[in-house]
C-alpha positions as CSV (number, residue, x, y, z in Angstrom):
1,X,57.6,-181.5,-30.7
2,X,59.6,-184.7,-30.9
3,X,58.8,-187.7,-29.5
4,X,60.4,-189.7,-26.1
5,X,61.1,-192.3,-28.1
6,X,63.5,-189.7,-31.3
7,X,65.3,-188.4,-28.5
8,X,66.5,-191.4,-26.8
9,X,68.5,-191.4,-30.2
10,X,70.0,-188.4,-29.9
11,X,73.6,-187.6,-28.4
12,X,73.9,-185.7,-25.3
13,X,76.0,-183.2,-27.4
14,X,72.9,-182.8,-29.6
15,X,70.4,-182.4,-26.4
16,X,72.7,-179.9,-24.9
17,X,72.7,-178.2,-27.9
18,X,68.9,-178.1,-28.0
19,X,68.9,-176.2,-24.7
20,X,69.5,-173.4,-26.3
21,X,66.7,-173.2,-29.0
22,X,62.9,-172.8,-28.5
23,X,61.3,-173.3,-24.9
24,X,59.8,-176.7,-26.7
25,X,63.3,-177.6,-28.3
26,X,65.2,-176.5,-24.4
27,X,62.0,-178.4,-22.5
28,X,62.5,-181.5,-24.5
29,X,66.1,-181.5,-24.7
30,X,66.2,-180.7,-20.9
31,X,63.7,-183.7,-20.3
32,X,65.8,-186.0,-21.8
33,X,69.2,-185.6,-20.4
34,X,67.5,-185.0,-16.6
35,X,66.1,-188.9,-17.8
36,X,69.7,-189.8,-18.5
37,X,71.1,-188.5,-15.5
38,X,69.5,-187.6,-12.8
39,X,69.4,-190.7,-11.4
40,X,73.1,-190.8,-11.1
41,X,73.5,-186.8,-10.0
42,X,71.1,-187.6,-6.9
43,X,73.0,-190.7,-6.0
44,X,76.3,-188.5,-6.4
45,X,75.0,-185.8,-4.0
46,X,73.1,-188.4,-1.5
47,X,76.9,-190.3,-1.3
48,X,78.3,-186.8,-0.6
49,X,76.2,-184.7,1.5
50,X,73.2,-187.3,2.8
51,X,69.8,-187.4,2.4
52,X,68.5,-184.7,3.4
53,X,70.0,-182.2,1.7
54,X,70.0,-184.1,-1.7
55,X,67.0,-183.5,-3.6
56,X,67.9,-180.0,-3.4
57,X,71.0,-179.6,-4.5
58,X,70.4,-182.0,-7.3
59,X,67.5,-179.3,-8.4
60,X,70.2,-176.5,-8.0
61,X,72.5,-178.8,-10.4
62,X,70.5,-179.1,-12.8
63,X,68.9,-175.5,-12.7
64,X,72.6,-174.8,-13.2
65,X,73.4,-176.8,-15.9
66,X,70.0,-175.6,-18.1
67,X,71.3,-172.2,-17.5
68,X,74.5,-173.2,-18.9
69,X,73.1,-174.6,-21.7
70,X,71.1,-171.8,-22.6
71,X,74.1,-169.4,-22.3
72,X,75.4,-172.1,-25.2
73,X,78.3,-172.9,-23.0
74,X,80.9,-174.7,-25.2
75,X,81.2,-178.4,-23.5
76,X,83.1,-181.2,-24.7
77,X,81.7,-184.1,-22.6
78,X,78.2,-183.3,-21.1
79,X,78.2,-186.3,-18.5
80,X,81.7,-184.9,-17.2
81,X,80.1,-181.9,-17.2
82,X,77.2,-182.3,-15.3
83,X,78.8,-184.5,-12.5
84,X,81.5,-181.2,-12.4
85,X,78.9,-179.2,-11.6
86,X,77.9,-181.5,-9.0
87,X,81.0,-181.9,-7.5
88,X,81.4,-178.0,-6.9
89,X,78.2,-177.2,-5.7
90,X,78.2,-180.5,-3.7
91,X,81.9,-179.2,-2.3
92,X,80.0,-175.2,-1.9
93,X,77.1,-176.9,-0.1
94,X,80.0,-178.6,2.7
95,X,81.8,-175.5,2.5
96,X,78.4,-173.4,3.8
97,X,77.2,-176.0,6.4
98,X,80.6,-176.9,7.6
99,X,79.6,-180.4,8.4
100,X,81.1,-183.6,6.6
101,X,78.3,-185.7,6.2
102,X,78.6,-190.0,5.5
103,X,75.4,-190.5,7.0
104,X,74.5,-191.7,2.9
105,X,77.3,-194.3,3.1
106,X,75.4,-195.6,5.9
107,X,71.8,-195.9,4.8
108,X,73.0,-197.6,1.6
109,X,75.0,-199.9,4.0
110,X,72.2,-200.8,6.2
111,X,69.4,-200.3,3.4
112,X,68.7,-204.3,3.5
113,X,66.1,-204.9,6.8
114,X,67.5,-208.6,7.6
115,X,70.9,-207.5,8.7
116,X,72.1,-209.5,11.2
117,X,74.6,-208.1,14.1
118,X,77.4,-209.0,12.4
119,X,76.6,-207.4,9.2
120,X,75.6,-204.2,11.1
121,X,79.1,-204.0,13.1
122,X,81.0,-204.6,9.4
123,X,78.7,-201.8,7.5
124,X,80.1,-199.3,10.6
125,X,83.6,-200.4,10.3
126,X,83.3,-199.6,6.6
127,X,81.2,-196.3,7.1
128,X,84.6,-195.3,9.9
129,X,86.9,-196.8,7.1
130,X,85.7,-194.2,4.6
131,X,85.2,-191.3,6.7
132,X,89.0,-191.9,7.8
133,X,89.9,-191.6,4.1
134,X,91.2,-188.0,2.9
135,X,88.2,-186.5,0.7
136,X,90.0,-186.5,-2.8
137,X,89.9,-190.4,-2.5
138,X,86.9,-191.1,-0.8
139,X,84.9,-189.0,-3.3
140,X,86.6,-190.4,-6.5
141,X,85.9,-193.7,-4.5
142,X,82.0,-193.0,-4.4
143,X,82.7,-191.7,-8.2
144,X,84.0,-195.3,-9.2
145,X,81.9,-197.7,-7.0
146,X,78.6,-195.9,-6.3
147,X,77.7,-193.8,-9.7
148,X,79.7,-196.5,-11.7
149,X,82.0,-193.9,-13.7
150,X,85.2,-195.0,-15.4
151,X,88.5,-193.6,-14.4
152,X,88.3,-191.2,-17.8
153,X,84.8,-190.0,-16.8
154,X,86.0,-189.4,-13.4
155,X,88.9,-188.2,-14.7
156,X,87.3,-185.2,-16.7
157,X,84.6,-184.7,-13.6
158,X,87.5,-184.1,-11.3
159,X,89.3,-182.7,-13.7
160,X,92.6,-184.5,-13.3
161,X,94.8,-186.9,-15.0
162,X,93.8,-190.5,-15.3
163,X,96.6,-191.6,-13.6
164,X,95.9,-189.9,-10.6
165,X,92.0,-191.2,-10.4
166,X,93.7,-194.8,-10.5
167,X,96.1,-193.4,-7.6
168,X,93.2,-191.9,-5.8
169,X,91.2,-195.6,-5.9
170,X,94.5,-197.5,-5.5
171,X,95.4,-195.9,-2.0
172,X,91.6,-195.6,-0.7
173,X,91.2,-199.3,-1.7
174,X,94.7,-200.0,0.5
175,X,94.2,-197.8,3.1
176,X,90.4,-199.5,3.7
177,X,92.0,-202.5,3.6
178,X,94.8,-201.8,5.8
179,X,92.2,-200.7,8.3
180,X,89.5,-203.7,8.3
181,X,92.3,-206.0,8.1
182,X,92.9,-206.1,11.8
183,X,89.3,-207.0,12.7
184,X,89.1,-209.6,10.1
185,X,92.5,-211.4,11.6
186,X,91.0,-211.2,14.8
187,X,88.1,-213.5,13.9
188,X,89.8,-216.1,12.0
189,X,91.9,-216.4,15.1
């Protein structure tokens, strides 16, 4: 069995690969891209479909994605993989409950206890800001700013061109703006 320490130098491509060896070579290989990643999936699926629901679909994601992997699926970039994985069964999950959720944009906006009014009232004009945003932008939005992917990763996750991730963020980031701009006038007024 290798050590934590020999895997963290091997390539995702080279993990994924493992998955479909031994049970010791799949366990190990498994362990150590669910290290590399999971942290991001779950904030992926707690951004997209809350809380509550979260820790579950992240276990489906990944159950998914060692099934793939033992199948010997043929993937080019296992990070865009994963997080496509996450975006369809994040999208399936929606679909079945037929609920848009942004209660997650709101706990991370009002995770800090020391908020004062103000700093409430702005969180919920950003949480109505975002909800108001059509869902291809707002989730390559969350994509960009809250799992920190670059337009190419986000690119391959959502599995279109680059130049339409930079449209995507470009408009959200206007249309956000366009929409708090008001209230900001108002103050300095």
């Amino acid at each position: 069995m290798k050590s934590n320490n020999t895997l963290k130098t091997y390539s995702d491509d080279e993990l994924f690969t493992m998955l479909g060896g031994t049970k010791t070579e799949s366990d190990c290989g498994f362990g150590e891209l669910y290290r590399r990643y999971s942290y991001r999936i779950f904030g992926y699926c707690r951004r997209i479909i809350g809380d509550d629901k979260a820790e579950d679909v992240c276990q489906e994601i990944f159950l998914s994605f060692l099934d793939h992997g033992r199948k010997q699926t043929t993937v080019c970039n296992v990070g865009s993989y994963l997080f496509r994985i996450a975006q369809n069964k994040t999208r399936r999950f929606k679909r079945e409950e037929t609920k848009v959720a942004l209660d997650e944009f709101k706990e991370e906006l009002y995770s800090a206890e020391n908020h004062n009014y103000e700093q409430k009232e702005l969180n919920q004009l950003v949480v109505n800001a975002l909800a108001l945003l059509p869902e291809d932008q707002r989730e390559t939005l969350a994509l960009q700013v809250y799992s920190g992917m670059s337009y190419k990763d986000i690119a391959a996750v959502r599995q279109v061109p680059i130049n339409t991730v930079k449209s995507h963020i470009l408009r959200a980031k206007k249309q956000i703006r366009a929409i708090l701009l008001p209230f900001f006038q108002s103050e300095s007024k």
